[in-house]
N, C-alpha and C positions, 0 to 999 in steps of 0.2 A: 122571250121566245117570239120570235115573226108574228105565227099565226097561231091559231088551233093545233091545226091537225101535224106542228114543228115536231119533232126531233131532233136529238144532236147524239151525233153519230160516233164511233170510235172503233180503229180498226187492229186486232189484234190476230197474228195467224191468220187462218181464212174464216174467220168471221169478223163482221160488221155486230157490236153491244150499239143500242138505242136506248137512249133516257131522253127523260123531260127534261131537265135543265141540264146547261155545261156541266156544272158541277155534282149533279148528283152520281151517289154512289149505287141509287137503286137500277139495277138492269129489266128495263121492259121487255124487251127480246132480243134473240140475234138471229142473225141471217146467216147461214152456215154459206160460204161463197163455193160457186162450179166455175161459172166464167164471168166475163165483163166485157159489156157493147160501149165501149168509148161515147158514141152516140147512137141513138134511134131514129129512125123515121120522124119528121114531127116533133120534133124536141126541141127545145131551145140549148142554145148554147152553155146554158150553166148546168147540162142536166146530163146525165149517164144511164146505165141501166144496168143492173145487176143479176143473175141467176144465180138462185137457189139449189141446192142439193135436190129438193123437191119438183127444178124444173120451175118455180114461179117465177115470173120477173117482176122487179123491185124498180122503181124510177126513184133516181136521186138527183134533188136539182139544189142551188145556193140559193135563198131568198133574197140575196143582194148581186146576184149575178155574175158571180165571180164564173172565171173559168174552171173545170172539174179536172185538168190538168195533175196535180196535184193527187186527188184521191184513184183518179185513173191509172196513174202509175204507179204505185204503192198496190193495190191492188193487183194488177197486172206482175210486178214482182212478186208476191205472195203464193199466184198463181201459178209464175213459172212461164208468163208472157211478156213478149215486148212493148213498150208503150209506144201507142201509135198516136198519140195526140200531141199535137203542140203546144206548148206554153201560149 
């Protein structure tokens, strides 16, 4: 795991499951998905943002800085939206 405060994420439906390790099977929570901000204000490039059913927003970013490309659009499909970010 990167850091501490890591997760590793997985996207099923419109929820995001979070565990502590890749492989674990235990589910610490999920994030029930509403919408998806490609990027935020103040973000860096490897980072997205998420909304909750509840309205809270969630920042999701890669500790190795990959582009979010990928989860953005998976998402976005899920949603029922177009993915507006570039590889």
């Amino acid at each position: 795991m990167p850091t501490l405060d890591s997760f590793y994420v997985r996207l099923s439906g419109l929820n995001l499951f979070y565990t502590e390790t890749e492989d674990d099977l235990i589910v610490l929570g999920t994030i029930a998905l509403k919408n998806i901000q490609a990027t935020a204000d103040g973000m860096e490039a490897s980072c997205f943002r998420v909304v909750d059913q509840e309205n809270d927003n969630w920042d999701m970013c890669d500790p190795e800085g990959h582009s979010p490309h990928e989860w953005v659009c998976a998402i976005s499909e899920q949603l029922g939206m177009p993915c507006d970010l570039e590889p």
